[in-house]
N, C-alpha and C positions, 0 to 999 in steps of 0.2 A: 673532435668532441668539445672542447673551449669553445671553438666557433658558435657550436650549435649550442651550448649550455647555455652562452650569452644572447640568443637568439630567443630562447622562451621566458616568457613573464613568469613562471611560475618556480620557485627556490627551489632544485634539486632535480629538475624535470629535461631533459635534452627535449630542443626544438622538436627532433624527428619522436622522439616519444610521446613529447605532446601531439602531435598531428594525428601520431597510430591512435590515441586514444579517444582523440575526436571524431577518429573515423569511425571506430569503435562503437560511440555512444551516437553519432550521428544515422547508426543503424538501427539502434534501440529507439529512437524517436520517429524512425520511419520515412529517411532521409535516402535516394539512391544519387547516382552518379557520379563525376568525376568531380564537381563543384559539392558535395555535400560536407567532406571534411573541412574543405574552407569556411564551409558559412559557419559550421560549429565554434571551430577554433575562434573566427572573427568575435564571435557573443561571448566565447569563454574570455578572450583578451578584452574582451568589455567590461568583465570583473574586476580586472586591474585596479576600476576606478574605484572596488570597494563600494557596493550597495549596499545599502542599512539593513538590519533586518531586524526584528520585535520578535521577541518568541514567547509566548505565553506557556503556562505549566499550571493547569486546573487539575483536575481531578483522574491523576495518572499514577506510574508507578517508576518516576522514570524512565524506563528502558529504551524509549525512543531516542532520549538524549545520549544515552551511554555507546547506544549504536553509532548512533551519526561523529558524535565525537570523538569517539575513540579508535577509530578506523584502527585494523591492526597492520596495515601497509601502507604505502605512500601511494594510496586510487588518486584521481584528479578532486572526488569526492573530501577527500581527507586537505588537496591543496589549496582548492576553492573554499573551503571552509576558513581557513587561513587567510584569506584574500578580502572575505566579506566584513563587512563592520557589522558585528555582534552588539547590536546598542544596549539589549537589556535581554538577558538569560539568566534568571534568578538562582541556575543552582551554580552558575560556573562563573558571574562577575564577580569583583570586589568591591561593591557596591551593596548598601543593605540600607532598610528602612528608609528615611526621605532621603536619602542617595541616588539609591538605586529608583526611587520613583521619579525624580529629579531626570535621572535618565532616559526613563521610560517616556514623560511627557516631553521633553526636549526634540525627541523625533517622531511619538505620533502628532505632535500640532505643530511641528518646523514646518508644511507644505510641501516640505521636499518629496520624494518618490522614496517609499520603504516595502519593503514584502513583510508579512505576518504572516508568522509558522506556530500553527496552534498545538500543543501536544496535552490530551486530558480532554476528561468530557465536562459540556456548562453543566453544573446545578439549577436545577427550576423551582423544586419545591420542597425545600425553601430555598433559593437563591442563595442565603447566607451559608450555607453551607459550606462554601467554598469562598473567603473574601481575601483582599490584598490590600494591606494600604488604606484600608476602609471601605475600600469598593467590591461586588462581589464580580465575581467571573462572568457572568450574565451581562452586567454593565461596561464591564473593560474588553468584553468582544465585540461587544454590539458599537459601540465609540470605534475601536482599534479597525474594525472591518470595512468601516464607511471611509479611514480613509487612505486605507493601504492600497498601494498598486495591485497588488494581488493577494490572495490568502489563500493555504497551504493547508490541513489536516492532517497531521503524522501520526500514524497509529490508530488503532479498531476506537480506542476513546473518544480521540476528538474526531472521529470522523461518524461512529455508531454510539457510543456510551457503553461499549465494552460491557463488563462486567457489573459494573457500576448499574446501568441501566438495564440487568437481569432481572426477572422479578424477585422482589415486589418491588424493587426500586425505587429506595425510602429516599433518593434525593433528587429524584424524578432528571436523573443524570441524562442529556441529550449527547450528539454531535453536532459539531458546530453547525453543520449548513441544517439539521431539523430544528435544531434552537431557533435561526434565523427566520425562515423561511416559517415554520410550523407555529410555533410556540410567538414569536413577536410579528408574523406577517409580512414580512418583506417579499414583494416580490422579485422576481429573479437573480435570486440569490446564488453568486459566484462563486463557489469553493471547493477545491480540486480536493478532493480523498485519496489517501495512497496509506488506507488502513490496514497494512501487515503488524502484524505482533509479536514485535517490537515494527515499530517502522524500519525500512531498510534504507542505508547512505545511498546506493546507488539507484533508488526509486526518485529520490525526491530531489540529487543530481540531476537527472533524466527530465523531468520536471520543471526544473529552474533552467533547464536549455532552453528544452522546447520553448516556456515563455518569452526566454530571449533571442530564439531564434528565429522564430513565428512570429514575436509581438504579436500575440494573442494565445487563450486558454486553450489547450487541447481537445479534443470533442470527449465526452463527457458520456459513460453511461447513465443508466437511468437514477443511480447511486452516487453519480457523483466521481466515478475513477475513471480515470484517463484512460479511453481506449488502447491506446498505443501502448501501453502495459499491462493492463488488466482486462485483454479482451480476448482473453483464452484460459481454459478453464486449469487448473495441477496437473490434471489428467492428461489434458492435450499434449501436455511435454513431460510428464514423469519418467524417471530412468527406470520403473517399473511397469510401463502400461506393455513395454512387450509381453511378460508374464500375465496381464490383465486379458488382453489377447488370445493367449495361449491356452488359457483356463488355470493357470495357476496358481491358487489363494493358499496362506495362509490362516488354518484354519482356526490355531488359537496360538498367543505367544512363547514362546520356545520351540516350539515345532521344528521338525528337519526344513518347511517351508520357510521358517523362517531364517534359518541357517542358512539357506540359498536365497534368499534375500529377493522372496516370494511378491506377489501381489498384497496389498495389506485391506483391499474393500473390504471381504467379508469380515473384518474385525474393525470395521470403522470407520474406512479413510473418508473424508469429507472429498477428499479433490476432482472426483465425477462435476460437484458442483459446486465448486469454490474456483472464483476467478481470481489470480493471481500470477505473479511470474515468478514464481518462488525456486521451479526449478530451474532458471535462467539467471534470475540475481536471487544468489547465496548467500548466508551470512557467515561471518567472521573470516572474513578473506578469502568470501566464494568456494570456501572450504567443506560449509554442514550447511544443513535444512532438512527439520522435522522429519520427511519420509527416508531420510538413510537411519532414523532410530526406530519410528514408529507414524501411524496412520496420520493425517494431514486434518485438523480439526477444525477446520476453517473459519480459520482466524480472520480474512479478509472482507467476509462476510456481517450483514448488520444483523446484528439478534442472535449472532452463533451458540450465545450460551446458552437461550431458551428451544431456538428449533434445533439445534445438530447436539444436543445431550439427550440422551447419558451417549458421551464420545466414542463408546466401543460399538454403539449399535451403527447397523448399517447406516448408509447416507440417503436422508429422504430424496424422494422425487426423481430417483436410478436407481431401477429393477431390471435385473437379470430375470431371466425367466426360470423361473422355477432354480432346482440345486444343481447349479452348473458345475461341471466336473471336468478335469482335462480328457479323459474317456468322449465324454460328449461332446466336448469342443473341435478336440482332436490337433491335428498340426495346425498350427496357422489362427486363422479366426472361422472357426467354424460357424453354421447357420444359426444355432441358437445364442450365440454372442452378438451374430451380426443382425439380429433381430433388436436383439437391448441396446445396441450402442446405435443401428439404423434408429429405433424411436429416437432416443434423447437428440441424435440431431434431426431430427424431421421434427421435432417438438419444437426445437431451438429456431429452426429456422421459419414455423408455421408461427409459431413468437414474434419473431423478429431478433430473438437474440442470440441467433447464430453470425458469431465472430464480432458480437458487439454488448459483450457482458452480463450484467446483472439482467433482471425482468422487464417487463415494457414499463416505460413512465406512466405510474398512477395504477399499475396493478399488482403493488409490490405485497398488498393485503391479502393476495389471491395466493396466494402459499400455503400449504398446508402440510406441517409436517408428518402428520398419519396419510393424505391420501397421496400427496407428492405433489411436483407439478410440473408441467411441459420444461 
């Protein structure tokens, strides 16, 4: 065990631990073979060298940070966090006013190679809404993004504008790649979304491999989220779609349905159509996520607060036919189930966005929360 302990770069981690867990995550990014744990491991021992990173904090609520940082185990998430050089995180340096900005501009205009991890949505209108230092958020992305190696989006804010950007949206709150792209015109504007809420440590791990193990972005839905994580929907992997299946809903909360730890659609669930890996990466030590308490509100989604409220009603754009009952369903997935869940993937796939996330690029308008949509 000495042997192996001195053997991995990482303080507290055995060699063979670190390999299992590259093999691990080398799964999660869609890596097979005998050579796949190698190549992982190789990019994670490339950390060693300590890559810079920027993290900006506009208009959030923390919890992104509190996730990622405060891991409650020692995940590789929690030891590469350790590894990296943290140049400027406003709520966690000892650094403040021309200090910490002092920081800030030291590594985005060194030319060295940095990541930007955006967390929080830009202010548009008015821009001041949100400023640092004298500069407003709108400013210090638009600079930080031109010249980072890559940029990152943690959480529904900076990836949709959250809440923030619910109507009427008095601070005309964006995500960063619609800021970019939408709002100041950039074209082809690079920015990976990995909008859970709170963002998750072992999403944006998964993330920072891939890019280093690829050297290049992952393929992107039409939203922006990395297929390789978010290119299947709550639903596809819920510990409940057997019950979904079966026909058995919970009809309203406290029910004996829900005692047995029932279906939760008909009281709400978003996860029909919320692409996420939520029930694969958990939070707090892989421990809990939303559907072991209550319906899945889809948070990963852009606009959630306007198209999927009020959150108990059903989930648009997946209809069951008419008031499906386990009577009607029967053992198994019977034909009126298999009629609702045959459309949504014959929709998906006459889409295009079967096994490949959100809606097709450029027809993200075409949603409609009254009529639904493929």
């Amino acid at each position: 065990m000495q042997e192996n302990q001195e053997l991995s770069l990482f303080p507290g981690l055995s060699r063979r631990d670190f390999l299992k867990s590259c093999g691990a995550l080398a799964a999660v990014i869609g890596l097979s073979g005998p050579m796949a744990a190698p190549r992982v491991a190789e990019a994670m021992q490339g950390l060693a060298k300590r890559p810079r990173v920027v993290w900006s904090l506009f208009q959030e609520c923390l919890g992104c940070s509190v996730n990622l940082l405060q891991s409650r185990r020692p995940t590789p998430a929690q030891l590469i966090l350790q590894q990296i050089s943290l140049d400027y995180h406003e709520a966690v340096m000892a650094a403040a006013g021309d200090e910490a900005e002092k920081c800030f501009r030291d590594t985005v205009d060194s030319g060295e190679d940095f990541y930007y991890i955006v967390e929080g949505s830009i202010a548009t209108t008015p821009p001041e809404a949100i400023t640092i230092h004298g500069k407003t958020a709108a400013d210090i992305c638009l600079d930080t993004y031109k010249k980072a190696k890559a940029t990152i989006a943690i959480g529904n804010c900076a990836c949709y504008g959250n809440v923030q950007a619910s109507k009427p949206n008095p601070t005309g709150a964006m995500g960063v790649g619609d800021y970019l792209s939408k709002f100041v015109g950039l074209s082809e504007v690079k920015v990976i979304n990995s909008p859970r809420c709170p963002g998750q440590a072992e999403d944006t791990l998964a993330i920072l491999a891939y890019v280093m193990v690829h050297g290049t972005l992952p393929e992107l839905d039409s939203v922006g989220r990395p297929l390789f994580l978010f290119g299947q929907t709550v639903h596809d992997n819920c510990e409940r779609r057997g019950h979904f299946d079966a026909g058995e809903f919970v009809e309203h909360f406290g029910d004996e349905a829900s005692r047995n730890r029932w279906c939760f659609y008909k009281v709400g669930c978003k996860g029909p159509v919320t692409y996420a890996p939520c029930p694969v990466n958990k939070w707090n030590g892989e421990i809990g996520w939303p559907v072991h308490a209550g319906p899945c509100i889809g948070c990963a989604e852009p606009d959630f607060w306007d198209k999927f409220s009020p959150f108990y009603d059903k989930a648009p754009g997946f209809r069951l036919p008419g008031d499906i009952t386990p009577t009607q369903i029967g053992v198994g997935l019977g034909a009126a189930a298999a009629i609702g869940i045959g459309a949504h993937f014959m929709g998906q796939a006459a889409s295009g966005r079967l096994g490949k996330g959100g809606p097709v690029a450029g027809k993200e308008d075409e949603f409609d929360p009254e009529q639904g949509g493929s």
